[in-house]
N, C-alpha and C positions, 0 to 999 in steps of 0.2 A: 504494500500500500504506500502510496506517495503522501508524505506529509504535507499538514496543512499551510499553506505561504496566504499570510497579508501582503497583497501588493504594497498598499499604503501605509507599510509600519513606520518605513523613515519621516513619515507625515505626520503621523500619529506623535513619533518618539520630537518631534520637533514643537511639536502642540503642546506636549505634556513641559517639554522647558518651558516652551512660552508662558503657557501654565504657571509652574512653579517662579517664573521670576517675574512674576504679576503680582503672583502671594508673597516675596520678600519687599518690592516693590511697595504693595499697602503697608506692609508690616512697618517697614522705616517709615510711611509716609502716618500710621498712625501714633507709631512711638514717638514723633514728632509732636504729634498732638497733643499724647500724652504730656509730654516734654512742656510744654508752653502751657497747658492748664494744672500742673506742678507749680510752675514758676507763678501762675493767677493764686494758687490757692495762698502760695507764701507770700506773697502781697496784702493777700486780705488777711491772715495772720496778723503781720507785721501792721497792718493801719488798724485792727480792734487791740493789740497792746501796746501801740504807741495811745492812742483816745484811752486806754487803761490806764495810765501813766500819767499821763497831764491832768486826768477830770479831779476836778476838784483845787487844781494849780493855780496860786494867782503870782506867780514870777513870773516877768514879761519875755525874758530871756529862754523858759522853758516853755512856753506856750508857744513862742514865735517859731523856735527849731523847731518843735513839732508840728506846726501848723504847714513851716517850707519842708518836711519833710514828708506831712501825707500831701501837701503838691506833688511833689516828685514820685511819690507811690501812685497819685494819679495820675501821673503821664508816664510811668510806667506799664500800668495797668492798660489804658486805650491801646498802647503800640502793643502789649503781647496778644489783648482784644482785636486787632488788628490782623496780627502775623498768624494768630488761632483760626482766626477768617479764613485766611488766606488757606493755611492746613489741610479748612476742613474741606474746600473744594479740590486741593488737590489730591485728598481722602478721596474723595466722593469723582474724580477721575478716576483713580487709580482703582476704586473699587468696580468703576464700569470696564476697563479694561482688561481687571481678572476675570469678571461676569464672560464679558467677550470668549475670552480664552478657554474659559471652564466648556462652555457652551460648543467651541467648535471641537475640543480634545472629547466631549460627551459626544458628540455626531461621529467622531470616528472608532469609538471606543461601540456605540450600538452597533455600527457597520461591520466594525470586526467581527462583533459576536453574531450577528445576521448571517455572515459569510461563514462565518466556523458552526453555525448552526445547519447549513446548509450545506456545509463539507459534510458533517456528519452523518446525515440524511443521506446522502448521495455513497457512502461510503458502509452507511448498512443496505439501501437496496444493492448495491455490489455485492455486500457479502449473500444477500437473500440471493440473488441473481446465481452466485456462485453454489452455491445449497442446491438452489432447486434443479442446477444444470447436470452436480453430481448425483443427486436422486433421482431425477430423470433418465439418465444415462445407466443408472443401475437397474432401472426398470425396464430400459431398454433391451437387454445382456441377458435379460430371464428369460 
């Protein structure tokens, strides 16, 4: 018996890269995300125990530093608000591109098995073929 050959396995086996470096692809592009709403949460940390800190202050010196430094927590906050933005579309790219990929490596991963489902089929009516040819031929001999 002749074994089974996918024509299109190098097609296949280049899909399942594509595949797989679409899924590192999101993964850095969500570790990123991660990454920057890390650095949000330690902001809002850092502006609820600096206002811990001062409430209740009435030195001008310490009210003032802390008032120019949740500025700068706020203009912190907007640009990593910003650069999160920016992230999450290119999450939300990166996750249609693996969708893509997943989607054509699935059409040739059914086709395989369509075709080896259909080898195998073909490879027991041979054998039935082969069966019935030697029982026929024994019946023919008596």
């Amino acid at each position: 018996m002749k074994k089974f050959n996918f024509q299109l396995q190098d097609v296949l086996k280049y899909r399942e890269f594509l595949q797989s470096r679409a899924e590192i692809e999101l993964g850095k592009a969500l570790a990123a995300e991660h990454e920057i709403q890390t650095k949000l949460d330690g902001i809002a940390l850092q502006n609820v125990e600096v206002k811990r800190q001062t409430s209740g202050s009435t030195d001008f010196n310490t009210i003032n530093t802390a008032h120019n430094f949740l500025v700068l927590l706020e203009q912190q906050k907007e640009y990593l608000l910003n650069k999160l933005a920016e992230a999450k579309i290119i999450s939300e790219q990166k996750r249609k591109v693996l969708q893509d990929a997943v989607q054509k490596a699935e059409a040739l991963h059914k086709l395989r098995e369509r075709q080896l489902a259909e080898y195998h089929e073909a490879e027991n009516r041979e054998e039935e073929d082969v069966s019935d040819d030697t029982t026929n031929s024994r019946f023919r001999r008596n």
